[in-house]
VMD Tcl script that draws the C-alpha trace (Angstrom):
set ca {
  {-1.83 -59.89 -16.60}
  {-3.09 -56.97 -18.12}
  {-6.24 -55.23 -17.27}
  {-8.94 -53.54 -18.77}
  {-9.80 -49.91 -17.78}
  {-12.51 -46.68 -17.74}
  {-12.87 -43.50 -17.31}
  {-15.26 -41.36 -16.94}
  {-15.72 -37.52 -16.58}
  {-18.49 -35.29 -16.61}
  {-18.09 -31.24 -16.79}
  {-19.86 -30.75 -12.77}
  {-21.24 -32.38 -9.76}
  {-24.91 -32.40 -10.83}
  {-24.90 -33.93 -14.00}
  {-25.00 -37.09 -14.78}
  {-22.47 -40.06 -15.87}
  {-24.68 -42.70 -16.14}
  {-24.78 -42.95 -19.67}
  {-20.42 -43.81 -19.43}
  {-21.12 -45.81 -16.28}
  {-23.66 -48.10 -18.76}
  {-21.07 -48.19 -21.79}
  {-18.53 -49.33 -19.25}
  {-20.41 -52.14 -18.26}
  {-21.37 -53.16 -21.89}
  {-17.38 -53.17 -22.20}
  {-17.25 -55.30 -19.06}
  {-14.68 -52.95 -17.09}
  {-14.47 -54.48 -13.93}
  {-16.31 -51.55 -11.38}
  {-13.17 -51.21 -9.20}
  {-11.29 -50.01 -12.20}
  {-13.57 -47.32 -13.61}
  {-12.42 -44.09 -12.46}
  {-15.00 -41.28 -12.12}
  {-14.01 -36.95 -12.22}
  {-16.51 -34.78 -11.76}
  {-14.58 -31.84 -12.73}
  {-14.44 -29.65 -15.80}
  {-11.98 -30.95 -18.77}
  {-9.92 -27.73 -19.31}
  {-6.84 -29.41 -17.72}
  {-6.04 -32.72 -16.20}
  {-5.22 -31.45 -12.45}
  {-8.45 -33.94 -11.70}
  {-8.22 -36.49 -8.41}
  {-9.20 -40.00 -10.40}
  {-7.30 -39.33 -13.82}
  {-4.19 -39.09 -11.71}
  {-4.79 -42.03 -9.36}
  {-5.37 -44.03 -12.64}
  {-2.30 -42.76 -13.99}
  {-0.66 -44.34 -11.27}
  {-1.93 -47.82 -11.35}
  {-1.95 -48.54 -15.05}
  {0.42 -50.99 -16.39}
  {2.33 -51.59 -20.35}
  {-0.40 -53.33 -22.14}
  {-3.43 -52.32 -20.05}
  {-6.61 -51.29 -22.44}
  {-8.18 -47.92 -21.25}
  {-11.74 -47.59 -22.51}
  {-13.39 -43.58 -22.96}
  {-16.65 -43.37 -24.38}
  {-15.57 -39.89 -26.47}
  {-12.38 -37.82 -26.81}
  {-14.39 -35.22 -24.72}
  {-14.18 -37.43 -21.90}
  {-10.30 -37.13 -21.80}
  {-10.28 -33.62 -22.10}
  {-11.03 -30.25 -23.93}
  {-7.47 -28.69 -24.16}
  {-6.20 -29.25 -27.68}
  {-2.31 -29.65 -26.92}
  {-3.41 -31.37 -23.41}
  {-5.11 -34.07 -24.98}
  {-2.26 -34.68 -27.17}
  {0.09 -34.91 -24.42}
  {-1.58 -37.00 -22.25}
  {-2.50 -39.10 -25.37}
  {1.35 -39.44 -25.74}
  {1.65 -40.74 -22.17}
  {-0.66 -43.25 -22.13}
  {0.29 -44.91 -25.51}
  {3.85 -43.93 -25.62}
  {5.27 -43.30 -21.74}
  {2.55 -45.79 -19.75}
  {2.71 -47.89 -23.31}
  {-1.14 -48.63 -22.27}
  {-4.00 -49.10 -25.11}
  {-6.69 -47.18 -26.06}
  {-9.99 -47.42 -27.38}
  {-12.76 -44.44 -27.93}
  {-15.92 -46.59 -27.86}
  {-17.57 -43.68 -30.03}
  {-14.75 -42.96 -32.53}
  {-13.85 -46.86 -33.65}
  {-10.58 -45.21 -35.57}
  {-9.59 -44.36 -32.02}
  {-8.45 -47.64 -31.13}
  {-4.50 -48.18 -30.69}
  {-5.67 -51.94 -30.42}
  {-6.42 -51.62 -34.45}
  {-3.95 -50.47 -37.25}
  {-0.66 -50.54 -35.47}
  {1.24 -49.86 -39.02}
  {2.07 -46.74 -40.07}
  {-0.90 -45.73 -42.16}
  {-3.38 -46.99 -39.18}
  {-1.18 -45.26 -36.79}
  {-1.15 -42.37 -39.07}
  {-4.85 -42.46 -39.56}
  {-5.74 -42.76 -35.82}
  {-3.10 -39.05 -35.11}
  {-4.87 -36.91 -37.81}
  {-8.69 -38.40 -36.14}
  {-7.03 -37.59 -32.91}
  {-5.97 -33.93 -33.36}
  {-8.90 -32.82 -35.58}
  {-11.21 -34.25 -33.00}
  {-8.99 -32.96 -30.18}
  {-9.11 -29.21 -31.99}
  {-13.41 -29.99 -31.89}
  {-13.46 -30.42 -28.28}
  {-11.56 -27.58 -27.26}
  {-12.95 -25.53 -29.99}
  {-16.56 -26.56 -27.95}
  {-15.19 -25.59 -25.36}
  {-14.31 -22.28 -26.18}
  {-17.55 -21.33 -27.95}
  {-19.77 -22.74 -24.78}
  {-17.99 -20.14 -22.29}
  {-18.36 -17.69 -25.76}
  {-22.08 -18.43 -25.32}
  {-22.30 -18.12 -21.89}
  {-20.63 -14.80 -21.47}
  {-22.81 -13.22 -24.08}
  {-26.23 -14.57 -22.43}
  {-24.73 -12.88 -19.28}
  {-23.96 -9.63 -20.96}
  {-27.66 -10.17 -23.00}
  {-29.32 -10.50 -19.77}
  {-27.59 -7.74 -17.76}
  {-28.48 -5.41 -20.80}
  {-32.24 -6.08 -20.13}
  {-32.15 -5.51 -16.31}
  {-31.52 -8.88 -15.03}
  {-29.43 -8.64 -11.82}
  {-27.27 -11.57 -10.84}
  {-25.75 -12.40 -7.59}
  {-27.60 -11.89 -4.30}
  {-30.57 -9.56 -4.23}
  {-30.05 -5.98 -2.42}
  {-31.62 -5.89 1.43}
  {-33.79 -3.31 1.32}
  {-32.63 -0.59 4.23}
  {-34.40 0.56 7.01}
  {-36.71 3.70 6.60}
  {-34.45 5.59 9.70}
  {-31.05 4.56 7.80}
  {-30.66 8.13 6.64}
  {-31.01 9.52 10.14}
  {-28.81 7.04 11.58}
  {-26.00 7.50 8.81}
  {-25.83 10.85 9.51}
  {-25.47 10.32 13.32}
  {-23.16 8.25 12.49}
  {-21.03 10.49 10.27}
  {-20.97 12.73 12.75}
  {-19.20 10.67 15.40}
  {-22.36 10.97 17.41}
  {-22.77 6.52 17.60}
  {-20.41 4.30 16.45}
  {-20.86 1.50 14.13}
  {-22.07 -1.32 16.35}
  {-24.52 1.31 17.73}
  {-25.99 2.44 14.61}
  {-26.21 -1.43 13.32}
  {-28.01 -2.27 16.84}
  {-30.65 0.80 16.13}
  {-30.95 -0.28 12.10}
  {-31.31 -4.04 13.40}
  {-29.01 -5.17 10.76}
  {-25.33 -6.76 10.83}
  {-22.66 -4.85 11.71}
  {-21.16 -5.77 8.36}
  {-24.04 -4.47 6.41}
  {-23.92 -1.47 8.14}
  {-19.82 -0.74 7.56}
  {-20.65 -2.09 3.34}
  {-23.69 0.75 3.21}
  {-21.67 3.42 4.56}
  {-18.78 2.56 2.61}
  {-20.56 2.74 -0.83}
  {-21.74 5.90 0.62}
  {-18.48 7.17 1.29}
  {-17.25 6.14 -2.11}
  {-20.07 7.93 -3.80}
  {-19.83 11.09 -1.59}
  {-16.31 11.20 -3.01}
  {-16.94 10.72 -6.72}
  {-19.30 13.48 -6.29}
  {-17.11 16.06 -4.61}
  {-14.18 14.88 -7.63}
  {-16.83 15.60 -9.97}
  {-17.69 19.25 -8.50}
  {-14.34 19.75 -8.23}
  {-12.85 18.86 -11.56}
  {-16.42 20.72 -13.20}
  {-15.49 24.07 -10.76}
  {-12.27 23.84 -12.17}
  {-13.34 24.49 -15.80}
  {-13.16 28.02 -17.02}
  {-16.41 29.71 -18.16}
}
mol new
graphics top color blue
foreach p $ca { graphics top sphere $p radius 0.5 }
foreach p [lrange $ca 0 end-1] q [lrange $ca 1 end] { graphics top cylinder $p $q radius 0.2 }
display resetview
């Protein structure tokens, strides 16, 4: 007998998919057949879309509330699309798009109808997509440009860290005895006196190269 299907994705772990979960249960999908990803939609490498893949059946109805849901890739969607209806032979309706529905129109102008709503609203999503991580990157850039530093903040370094360095450099302590005196990790230590080291040497390669002009 068949059976009725949902699925649900949302884009990362701390937002929310109630809003799908509710639609799903106004479409009375059994629970134990709504399968939830909480992963982003640029491919469909994602746990639950697979292990539905698996279980559905020729003339099972799979429910998504938008064509978002399914995916964001453009020629992803399409191919999976092609799966489900044509390989898995399964039915599909998008609860927000009601020309989305391989339940409706199965002659050729319906079915003809339903591909051209399909790609252009594929080409959207992906398109979306696109102009979100657009967005993103040039708020980053936008932000850096004004000061703003991202990652995790610089320690500040001890007052005696010059001193130390030097010792240090000199072969007088080692590493682990110069952290122990600083009272900071070893591995802050060896990172400090490497970007030291790196800027010591675009220095001298700067000298060098400005020596070498002729005056």
């Amino acid at each position: 007998m068949p059976q009725v299907y949902g699925y649900v994705r949302v884009s990362s772990r701390d937002q929310n998919e109630d809003r799908q979960l509710i639609v799903m249960q106004e479409k009375e999908v059994p629970e134990k057949n709504i399968y939830i990803d909480k992963v982003s939609g640029k491919d469909f490498n994602r746990p639950s879309y697979l292990a539905m893949l698996e279980v559905l059946q020729e003339g099972d109805l799979l429910y998504l509330k938008s064509i978002d849901r399914l995916g964001r890739n453009y020629a992803e969607i399409l191919e999976q699309w092609r799966v489900l209806t044509k390989v898995k032979k399964v039915d599909i309706c998008v609860i927000d798009m009601p020309l989305l529905d391989t339940r409706q129109g199965k002659d050729l102008m319906g079915t003809f109808l339903s591909d051209l709503v399909l790609q252009i609203l594929s080409f959207v999503a992906e398109n979306e997509r696109k102009m979100i991580k657009q967005r993103q990157a040039e708020g980053i850039a936008a932000a850096k440009a004004r000061g703003v530093k991202f990652g995790r903040p610089e320690i500040p370094l001890p007052d005696n860290f010059t001193e130390v360095y030097g010792r240090w450099e000199k072969g007088e302590i080692n590493g682990v005895e110069a952290a122990e005196e600083l009272r900071i990790p070893v591995s802050t230590f060896r990172y400090k006196a490497k970007k030291i080291g790196e800027r010591a040497l675009i220095v001298k390669s700067f000298d060098a190269s400005f020596d070498a002009v002729p005056v």
